[in-house]
ZAMARGU-4260 file (C-alpha; in steps of 0.2 Angstrom, whole numbers, plus 5000, padded with zeros to 4 digits):
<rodrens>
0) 5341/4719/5256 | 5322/4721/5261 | 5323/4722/5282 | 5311/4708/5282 | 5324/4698/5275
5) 5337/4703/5284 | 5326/4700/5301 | 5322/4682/5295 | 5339/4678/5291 | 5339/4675/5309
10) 5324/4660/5308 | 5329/4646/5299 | 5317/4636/5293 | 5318/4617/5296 | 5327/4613/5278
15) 5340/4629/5279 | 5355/4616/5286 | 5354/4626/5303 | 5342/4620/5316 | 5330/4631/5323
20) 5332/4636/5344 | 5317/4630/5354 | 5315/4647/5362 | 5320/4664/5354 | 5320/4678/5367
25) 5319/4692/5356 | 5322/4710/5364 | 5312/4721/5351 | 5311/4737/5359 | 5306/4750/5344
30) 5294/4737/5336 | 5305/4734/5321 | 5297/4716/5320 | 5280/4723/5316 | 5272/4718/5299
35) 5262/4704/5294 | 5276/4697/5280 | 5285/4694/5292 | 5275/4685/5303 | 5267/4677/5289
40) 5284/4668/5286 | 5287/4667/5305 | 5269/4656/5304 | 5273/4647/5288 | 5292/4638/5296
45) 5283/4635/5310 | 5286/4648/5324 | 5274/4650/5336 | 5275/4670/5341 | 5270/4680/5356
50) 5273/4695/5366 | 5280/4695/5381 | 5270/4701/5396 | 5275/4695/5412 | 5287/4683/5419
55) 5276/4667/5424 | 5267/4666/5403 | 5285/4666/5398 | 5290/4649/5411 | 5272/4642/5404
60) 5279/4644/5386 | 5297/4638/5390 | 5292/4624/5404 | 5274/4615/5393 | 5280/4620/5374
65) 5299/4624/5376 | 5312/4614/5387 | 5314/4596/5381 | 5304/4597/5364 | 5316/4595/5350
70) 5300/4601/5338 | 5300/4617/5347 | 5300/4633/5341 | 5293/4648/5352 | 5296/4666/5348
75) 5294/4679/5364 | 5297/4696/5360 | 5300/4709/5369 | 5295/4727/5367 | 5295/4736/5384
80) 5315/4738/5381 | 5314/4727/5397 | 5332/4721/5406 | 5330/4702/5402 | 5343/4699/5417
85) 5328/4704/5426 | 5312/4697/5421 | 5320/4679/5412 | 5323/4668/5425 | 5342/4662/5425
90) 5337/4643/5419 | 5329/4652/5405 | 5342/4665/5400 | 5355/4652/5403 | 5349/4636/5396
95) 5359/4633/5379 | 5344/4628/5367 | 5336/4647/5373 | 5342/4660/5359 | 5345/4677/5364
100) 5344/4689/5350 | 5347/4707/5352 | 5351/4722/5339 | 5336/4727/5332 | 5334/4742/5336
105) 5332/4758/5327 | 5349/4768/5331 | 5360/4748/5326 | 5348/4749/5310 | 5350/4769/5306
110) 5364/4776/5312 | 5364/4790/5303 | 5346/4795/5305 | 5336/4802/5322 | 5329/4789/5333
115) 5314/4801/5338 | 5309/4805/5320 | 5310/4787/5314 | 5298/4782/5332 | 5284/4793/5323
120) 5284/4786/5305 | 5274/4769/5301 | 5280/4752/5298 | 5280/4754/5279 | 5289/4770/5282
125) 5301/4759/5292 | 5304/4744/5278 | 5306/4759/5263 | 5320/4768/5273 | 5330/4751/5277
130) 5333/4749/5257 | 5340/4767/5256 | 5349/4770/5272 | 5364/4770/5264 | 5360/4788/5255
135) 5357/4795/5272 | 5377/4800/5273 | 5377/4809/5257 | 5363/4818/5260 | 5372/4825/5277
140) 5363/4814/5289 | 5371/4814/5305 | 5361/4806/5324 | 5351/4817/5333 | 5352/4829/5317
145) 5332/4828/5316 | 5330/4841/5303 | 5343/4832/5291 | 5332/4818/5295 | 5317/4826/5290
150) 5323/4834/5276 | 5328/4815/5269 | 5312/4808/5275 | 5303/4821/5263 | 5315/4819/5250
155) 5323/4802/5248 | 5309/4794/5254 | 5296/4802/5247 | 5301/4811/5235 | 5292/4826/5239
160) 5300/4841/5243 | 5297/4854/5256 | 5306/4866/5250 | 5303/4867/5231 | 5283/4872/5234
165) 5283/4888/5225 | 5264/4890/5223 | 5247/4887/5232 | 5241/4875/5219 | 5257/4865/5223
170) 5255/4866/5242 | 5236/4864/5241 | 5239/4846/5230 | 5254/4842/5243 | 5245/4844/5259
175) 5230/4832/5253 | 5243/4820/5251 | 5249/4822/5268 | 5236/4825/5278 | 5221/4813/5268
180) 5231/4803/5257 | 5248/4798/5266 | 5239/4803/5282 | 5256/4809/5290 | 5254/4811/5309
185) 5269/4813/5314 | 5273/4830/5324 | 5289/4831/5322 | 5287/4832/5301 | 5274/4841/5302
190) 5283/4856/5312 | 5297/4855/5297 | 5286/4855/5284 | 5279/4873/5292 | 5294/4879/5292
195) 5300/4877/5274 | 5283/4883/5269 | 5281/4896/5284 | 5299/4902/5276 | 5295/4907/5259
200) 5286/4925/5257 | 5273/4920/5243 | 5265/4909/5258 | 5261/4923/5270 | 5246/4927/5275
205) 5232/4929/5260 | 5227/4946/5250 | 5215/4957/5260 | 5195/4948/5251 | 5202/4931/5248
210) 5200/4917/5259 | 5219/4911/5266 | 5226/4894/5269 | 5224/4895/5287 | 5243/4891/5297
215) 5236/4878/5309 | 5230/4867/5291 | 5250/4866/5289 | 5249/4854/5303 | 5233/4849/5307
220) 5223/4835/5295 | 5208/4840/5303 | 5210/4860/5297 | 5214/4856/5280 | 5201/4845/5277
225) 5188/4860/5285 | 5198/4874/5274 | 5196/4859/5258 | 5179/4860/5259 | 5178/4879/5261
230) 5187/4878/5243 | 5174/4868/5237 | 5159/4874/5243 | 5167/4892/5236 | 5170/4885/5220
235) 5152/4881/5215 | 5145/4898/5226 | 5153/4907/5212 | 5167/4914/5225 | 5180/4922/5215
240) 5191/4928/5229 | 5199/4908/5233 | 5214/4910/5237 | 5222/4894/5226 | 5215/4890/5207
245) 5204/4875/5207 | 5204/4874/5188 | 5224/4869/5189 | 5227/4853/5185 | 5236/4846/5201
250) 5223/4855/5210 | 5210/4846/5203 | 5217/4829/5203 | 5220/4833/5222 | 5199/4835/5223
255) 5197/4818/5216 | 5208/4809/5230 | 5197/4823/5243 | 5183/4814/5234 | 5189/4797/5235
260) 5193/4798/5252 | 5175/4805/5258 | 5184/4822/5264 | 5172/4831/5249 | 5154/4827/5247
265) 5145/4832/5230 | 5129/4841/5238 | 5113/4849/5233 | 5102/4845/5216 | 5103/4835/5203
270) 5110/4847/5191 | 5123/4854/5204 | 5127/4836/5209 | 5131/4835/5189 | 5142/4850/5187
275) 5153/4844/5204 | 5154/4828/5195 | 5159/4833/5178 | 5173/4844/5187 | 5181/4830/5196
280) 5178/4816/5183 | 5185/4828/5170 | 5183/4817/5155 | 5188/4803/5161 | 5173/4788/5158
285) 5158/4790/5153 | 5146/4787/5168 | 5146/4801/5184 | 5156/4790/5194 | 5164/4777/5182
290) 5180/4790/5183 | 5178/4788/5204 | 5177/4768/5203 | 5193/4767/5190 | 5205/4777/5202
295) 5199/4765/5217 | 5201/4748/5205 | 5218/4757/5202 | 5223/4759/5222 | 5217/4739/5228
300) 5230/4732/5237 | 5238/4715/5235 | 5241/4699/5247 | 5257/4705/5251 | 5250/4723/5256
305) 5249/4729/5274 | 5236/4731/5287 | 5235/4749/5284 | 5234/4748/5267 | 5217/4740/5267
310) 5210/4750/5278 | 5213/4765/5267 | 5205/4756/5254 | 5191/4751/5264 | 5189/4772/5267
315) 5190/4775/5247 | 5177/4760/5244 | 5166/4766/5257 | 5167/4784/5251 | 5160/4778/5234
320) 5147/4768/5238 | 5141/4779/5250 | 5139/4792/5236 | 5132/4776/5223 | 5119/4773/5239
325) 5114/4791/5243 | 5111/4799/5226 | 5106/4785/5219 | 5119/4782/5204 | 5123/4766/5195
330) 5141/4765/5191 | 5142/4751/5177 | 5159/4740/5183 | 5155/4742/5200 | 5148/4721/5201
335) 5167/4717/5192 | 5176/4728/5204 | 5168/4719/5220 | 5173/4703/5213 | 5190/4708/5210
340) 5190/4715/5227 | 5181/4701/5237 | 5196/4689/5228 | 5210/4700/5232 | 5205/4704/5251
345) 5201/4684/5252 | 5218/4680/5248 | 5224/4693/5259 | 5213/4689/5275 | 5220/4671/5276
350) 5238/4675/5273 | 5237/4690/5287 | 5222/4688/5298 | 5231/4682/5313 | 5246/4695/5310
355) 5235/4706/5318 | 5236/4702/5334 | 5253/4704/5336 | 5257/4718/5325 | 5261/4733/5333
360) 5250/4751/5335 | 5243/4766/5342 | 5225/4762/5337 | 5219/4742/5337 | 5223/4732/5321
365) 5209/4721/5326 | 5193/4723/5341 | 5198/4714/5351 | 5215/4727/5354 | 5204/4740/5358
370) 5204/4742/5378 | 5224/4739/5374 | 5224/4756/5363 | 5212/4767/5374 | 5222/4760/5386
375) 5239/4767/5381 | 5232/4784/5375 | 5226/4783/5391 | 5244/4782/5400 | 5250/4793/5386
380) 5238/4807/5387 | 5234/4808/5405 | 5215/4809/5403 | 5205/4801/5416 | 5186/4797/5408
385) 5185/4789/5393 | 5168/4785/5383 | 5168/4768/5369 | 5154/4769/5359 | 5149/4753/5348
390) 5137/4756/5333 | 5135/4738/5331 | 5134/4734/5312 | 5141/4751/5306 | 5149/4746/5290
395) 5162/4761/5286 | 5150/4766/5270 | 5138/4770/5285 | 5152/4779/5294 | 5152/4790/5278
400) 5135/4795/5279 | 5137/4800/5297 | 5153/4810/5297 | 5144/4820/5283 | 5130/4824/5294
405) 5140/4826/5311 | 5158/4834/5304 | 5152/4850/5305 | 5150/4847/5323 | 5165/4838/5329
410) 5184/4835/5324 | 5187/4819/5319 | 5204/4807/5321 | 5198/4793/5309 | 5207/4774/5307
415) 5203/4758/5303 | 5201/4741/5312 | 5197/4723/5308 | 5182/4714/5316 | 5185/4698/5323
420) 5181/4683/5310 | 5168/4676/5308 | 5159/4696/5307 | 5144/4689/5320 | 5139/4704/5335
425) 5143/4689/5349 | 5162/4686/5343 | 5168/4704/5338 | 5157/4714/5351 | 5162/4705/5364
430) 5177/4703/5359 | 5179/4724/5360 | 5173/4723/5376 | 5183/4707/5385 | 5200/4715/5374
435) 5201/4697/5371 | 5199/4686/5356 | 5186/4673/5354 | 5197/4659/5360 | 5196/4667/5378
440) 5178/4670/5379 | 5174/4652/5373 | 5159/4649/5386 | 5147/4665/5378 | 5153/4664/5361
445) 5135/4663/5356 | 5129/4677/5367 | 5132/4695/5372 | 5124/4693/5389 | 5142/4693/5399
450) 5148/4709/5390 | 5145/4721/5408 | 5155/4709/5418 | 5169/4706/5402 | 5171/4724/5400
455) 5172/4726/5421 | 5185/4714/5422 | 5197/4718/5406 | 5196/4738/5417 | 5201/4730/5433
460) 5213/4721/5426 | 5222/4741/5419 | 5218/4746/5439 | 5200/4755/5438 | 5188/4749/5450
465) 5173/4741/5444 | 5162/4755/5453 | 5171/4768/5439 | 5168/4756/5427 | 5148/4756/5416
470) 5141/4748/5401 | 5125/4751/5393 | 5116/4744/5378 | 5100/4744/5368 | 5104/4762/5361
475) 5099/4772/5347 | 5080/4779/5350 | 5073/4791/5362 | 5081/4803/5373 | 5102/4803/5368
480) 5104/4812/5383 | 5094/4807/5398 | 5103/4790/5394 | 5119/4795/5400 | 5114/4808/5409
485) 5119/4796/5426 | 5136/4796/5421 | 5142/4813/5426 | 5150/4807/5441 | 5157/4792/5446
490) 5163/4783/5428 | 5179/4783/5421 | 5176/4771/5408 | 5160/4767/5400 | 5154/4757/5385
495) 5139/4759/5376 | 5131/4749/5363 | 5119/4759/5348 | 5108/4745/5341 | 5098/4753/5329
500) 5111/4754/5311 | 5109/4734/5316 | 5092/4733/5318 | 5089/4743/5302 | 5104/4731/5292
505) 5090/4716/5297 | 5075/4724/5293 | 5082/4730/5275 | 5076/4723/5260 | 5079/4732/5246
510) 5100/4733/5249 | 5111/4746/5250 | 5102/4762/5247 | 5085/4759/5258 | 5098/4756/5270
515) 5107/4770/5266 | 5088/4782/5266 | 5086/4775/5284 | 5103/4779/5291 | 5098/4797/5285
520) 5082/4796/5292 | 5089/4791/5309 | 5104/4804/5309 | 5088/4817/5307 | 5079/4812/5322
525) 5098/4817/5331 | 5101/4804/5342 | 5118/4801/5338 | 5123/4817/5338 | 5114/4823/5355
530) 5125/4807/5363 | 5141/4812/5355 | 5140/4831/5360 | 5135/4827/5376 | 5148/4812/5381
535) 5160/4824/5372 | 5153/4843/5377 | 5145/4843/5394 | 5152/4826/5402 | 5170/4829/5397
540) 5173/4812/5391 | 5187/4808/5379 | 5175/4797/5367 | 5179/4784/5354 | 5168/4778/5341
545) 5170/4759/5331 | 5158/4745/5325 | 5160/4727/5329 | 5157/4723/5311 | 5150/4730/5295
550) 5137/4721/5281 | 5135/4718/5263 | 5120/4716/5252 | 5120/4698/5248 | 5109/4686/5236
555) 5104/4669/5243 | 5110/4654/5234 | 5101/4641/5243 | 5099/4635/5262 | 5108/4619/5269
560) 5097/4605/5275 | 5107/4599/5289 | 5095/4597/5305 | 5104/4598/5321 | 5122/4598/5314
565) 5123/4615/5315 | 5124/4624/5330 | 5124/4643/5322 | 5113/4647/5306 | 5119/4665/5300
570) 5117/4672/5282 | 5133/4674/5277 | 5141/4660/5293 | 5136/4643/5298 | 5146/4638/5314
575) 5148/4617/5319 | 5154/4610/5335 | 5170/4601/5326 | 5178/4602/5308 | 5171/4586/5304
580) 5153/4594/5301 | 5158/4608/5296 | 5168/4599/5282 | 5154/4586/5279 | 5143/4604/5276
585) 5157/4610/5266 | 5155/4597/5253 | 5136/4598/5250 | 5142/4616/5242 | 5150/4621/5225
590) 5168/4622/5228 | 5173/4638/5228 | 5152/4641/5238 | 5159/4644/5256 | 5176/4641/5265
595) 5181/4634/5279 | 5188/4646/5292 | 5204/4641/5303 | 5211/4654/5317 | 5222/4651/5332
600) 5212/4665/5339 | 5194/4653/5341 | 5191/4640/5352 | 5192/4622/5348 | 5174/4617/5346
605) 5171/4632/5336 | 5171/4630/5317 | 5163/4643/5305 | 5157/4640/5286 | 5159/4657/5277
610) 5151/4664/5261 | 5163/4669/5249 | 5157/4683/5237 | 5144/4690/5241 | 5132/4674/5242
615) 5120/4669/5256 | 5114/4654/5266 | 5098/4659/5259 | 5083/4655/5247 | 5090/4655/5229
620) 5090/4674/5223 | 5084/4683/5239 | 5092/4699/5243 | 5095/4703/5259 | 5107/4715/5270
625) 5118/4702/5281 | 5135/4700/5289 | 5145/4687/5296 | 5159/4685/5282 | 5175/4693/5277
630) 5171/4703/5265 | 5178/4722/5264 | 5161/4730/5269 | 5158/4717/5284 | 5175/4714/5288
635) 5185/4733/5290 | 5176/4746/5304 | 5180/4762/5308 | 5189/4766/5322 | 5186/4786/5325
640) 5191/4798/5340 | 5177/4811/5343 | 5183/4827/5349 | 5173/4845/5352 | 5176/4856/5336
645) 5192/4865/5339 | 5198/4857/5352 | 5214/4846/5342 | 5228/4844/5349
</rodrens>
């Protein structure tokens, strides 16, 4: 049995013969109940689902939506492992239509495996391991026996042994899939892994000339990817004293996922550029990156896939078309792929979009959960001053043309988030900075201007004064440093706002790779770079970097003639003050032309016309850069932690 299932064996749906409680108190506390399937089913037989916070929402919930409403059916979770005795009221706990449902936790659903290593795996992890707990005896599983458990996380669950790696080539192709490709994290597997490789004698320390897998890249994602593109650069420098064989098979193919994944860069003329090209294609298509394009088509995730799962493809995409856009190469699918793509994550988006607010993790899902994630790291990691930069409009194909320029600088922790919908600067920015979503900032929807005071208040509210609390925007040119040279003392959290990837994205109008020329213009003038080293070098600040949404280059397929009806014209979004227009706007368009976007998390008179494809509300065949839909590109952001080189932890 999936655990999905055996979790939503607890929901009936209004036809399964048993009827559904009005209220379900649901203590939750290792976040089993954390993927969008499951809240996609929750959604489609009619739960409404939230988290518990404090004592007087849940009476709200139980007293306006709850008690007396034979239609009912709330869902509180609760993930604090709280004492419900304590924090439900006695009416609540003991009124007989509440449901109390315990159980799900990881030592009722694992007995035989260690709670502390099953807290550090992900969700998928999670779900893979419920079909094959039963195997856990045989292999000698026992609780609190964390290297047993280790040993059948590698193993059984993915297939991948720690102890059969008998040469570098192998070790070389496995650490890529652990540290780029599976982007394992957890400390805990990372320590056993050391051990079974630290154990063997043909992985000590390298022959006196040669260059040596380095301990700490064992552990650490951010070393391997630095000691990868040692290799690499070696390679085609002619070094012959590498330690691993880059002409092995699994080594190569574990170049081609470096590549896809942006860790590797092809660099220098056109005739190196070729050479690197050949290499990693190997044969395979007949165009420099039709091989690069094939391997990503390949690796698309589906409607059922998780949250995570895009986000790792939205890395691969951008990766490629980052390369596409800087070197200038036409890849001859590519137009089919992104139609595929565009289909698939449109079907995904709708199904899963609102999953995301509930969906538990260490970095935010969506924007709007990204004061929640700083702070919990925050709490966790004890640091006092913490920076959040917004490169408003960064697209993550951007990103990749940054973190070549700057990784040789700083260490990098790279994830993926989701822009609020629609992709326009005054929903997801200020969404970011409130840590709400659009529904709770319904008066300035259409403006960034209360972004200081939001960002104030969603601080005060996590108990720092509003004197410790700053914001700045309209950064990008001039002087990086004299323009948070003011905040050496007296900030703890401060927000800035670097306009100028946006302001070049509007002023674009030959597509992807002027904008790409004038990213790599800008990165040469070191602006960015002088902020970051200094937030992170001299002022000590613990900095995150993320965009409030991305952008696409679109063609116009005509504007809408609709006077005063609208009350938001965008490229890529019209917005109307009730579904009526927007529906009436709807039908002036080919049907499958724009959709009509519903979210809980928007406010009522707020009802957005989305592109679909890669089509604009613009004259019939004009390109443009633009953003506002829910594409890949405008839709999936980075979210990166910026740390001095050296300095991981």
């Amino acid at each position: 049995m999936k655990l999905a299932d055996h979790i939503l064996a607890h929901f009936p749906s209004a036809h399964d013969g048993r009827p559904p409680a009005g209220l379900t108190l649901v203590e939750d506390p290792d976040s089993v109940i954390a993927d969008e399937e499951i809240f996609g089913v929750f959604r489609a037989r009619g739960y409404c689902v939230s988290v518990f916070t404090e004592t007087l929402e849940l009476r709200r919930i139980y007293e306006w939506r709850a008690h007396g409403n034979a239609d009912a059916r709330e869902v509180v979770i609760f993930r604090g492992g709280e004492n419900l005795e304590r924090v439900v009221p006695p009416d609540i706990l003991n009124d007989p239509s509440v449901c109390r449902l315990g159980g799900f936790t990881y030592g009722k659903l694992f007995p035989m495996l260690d709670r502390g290593v099953l807290m550090q795996l992900g969700r998928d992890e999670i779900a893979a391991l419920f079909r094959i707990r039963g195997q856990a005896d045989a292999r000698g599983c026992r609780p609190n026996d964390t290297e047993k458990t280790c040993e059948f996380v590698f193993e059984d669950l993915w297939g991948r042994s720690a102890t059969a790696i008998t040469t570098h080539e192998i070790l070389f192709a496995t650490l890529a899939w652990l540290h780029v490709e599976k982007c394992v994290t957890s400390p805990t597997l990372l320590r056993y892994f050391r051990k079974c490789i630290r154990g063997k004698a043909v992985f000590a320390d390298g022959q006196a000339g040669r260059v040596p897998l380095p301990d700490e890249a064992l552990t650490d994602a951010g070393v391997f990817r630095d000691w990868a593109n040692t290799l690499w650069r070696g390679k085609w420098a002619g070094n012959n004293d590498l330690q691993i064989d880059l002409d092995v098979q699994i080594v190569r193919e574990a170049f081609v996922m470096l590549h896809l994944a942006g860790v590797i860069a092809v660099e220098g003329d056109a005739d190196a550029v070729a050479k690197e090209l050949a290499y990693l294609a190997d044969g395979r298509g007949d165009g420099a990156l039709d091989f690069a394009l094939a391997e990503t088509e390949r690796d698309m995730p589906k409607v059922r896939s998780s949250w995570r799962d895009w986000t790792q493809f939205a890395r691969n995409w951008a990766a490629l078309t980052a390369t596409m856009d800087t070197r200038k190469i036409d890849v001859l699918r590519y137009g089919e792929v992104w139609n595929k793509i565009d289909n698939e994550f449109a079907a995904w988006i709708s199904w899963a979009y609102a999953s995301l607010a509930n969906v538990p993790s260490a970095v935010p899902p969506v924007v709007y959960r990204t004061i929640e994630s700083i702070s919990a790291a925050r709490k966790t990691e004890g640091f006092r001053k913490f920076a959040l930069v917004v490169v408003d409009g960064m697209a993550w194909k951007d990103w990749a043309i940054i973190r070549r320029r700057l990784e040789g600088r700083f260490d990098f922790s790279i994830n993926g988030t989701f822009a609020a919908v629609p992709t326009v600067t005054s929903v997801s920015r200020q969404a970011i900075f409130s840590g709400k979503p659009p529904l709770e900032f319904a008066d300035s929807i259409n403006s960034t201007s209360r972004e200081s005071i939001l960002w104030r208040e969603a601080w005060a509210a996590r108990e720092i004064e509003p004197a410790y609390v700053k914001y700045k925007r309209g950064l990008g040119l001039g002087d990086a440093k004299s323009d948070v040279a003011e905040y050496f003392t007296n900030c703890h959290a401060l927000g800035l706002v670097v306009d100028s990837i946006d302001e070049m994205t509007h002023g674009t109008i030959a597509g992807n790779r002027e904008l790409a020329s004038r990213i790599e213009d800008w990165l040469e003038g070191g602006y960015l770079e002088t902020l970051l080293s200094h937030l992170v070098e001299e002022l000590r600040f613990e900095v995150f970097v993320t965009s409030d949404h991305g952008n696409i280059e679109a063609t116009g397929t005509g504007n809408l003639q609709e006077g005063q009806a609208v009350e938001t014209r965008g490229e890529r979004v019209r917005v109307y003050s009730n579904d009526i227009l927007r529906d009436a706007a709807k039908a002036k368009l080919a049907p499958d032309d724009a959709m009509a976007w519903e979210c809980a998390d928007l406010p009522e008179k707020y009802s957005p016309l989305i592109k679909t494809g890669r089509g604009a509300f613009a004259p019939n065949g004009e390109k443009l850069m633009a953003h506002g839909g829910i594409s890949v590109e405008e839709t999936i952001v980075p979210f990166v932690r910026v740390r001095r080189k050296g300095s991981r932890t």
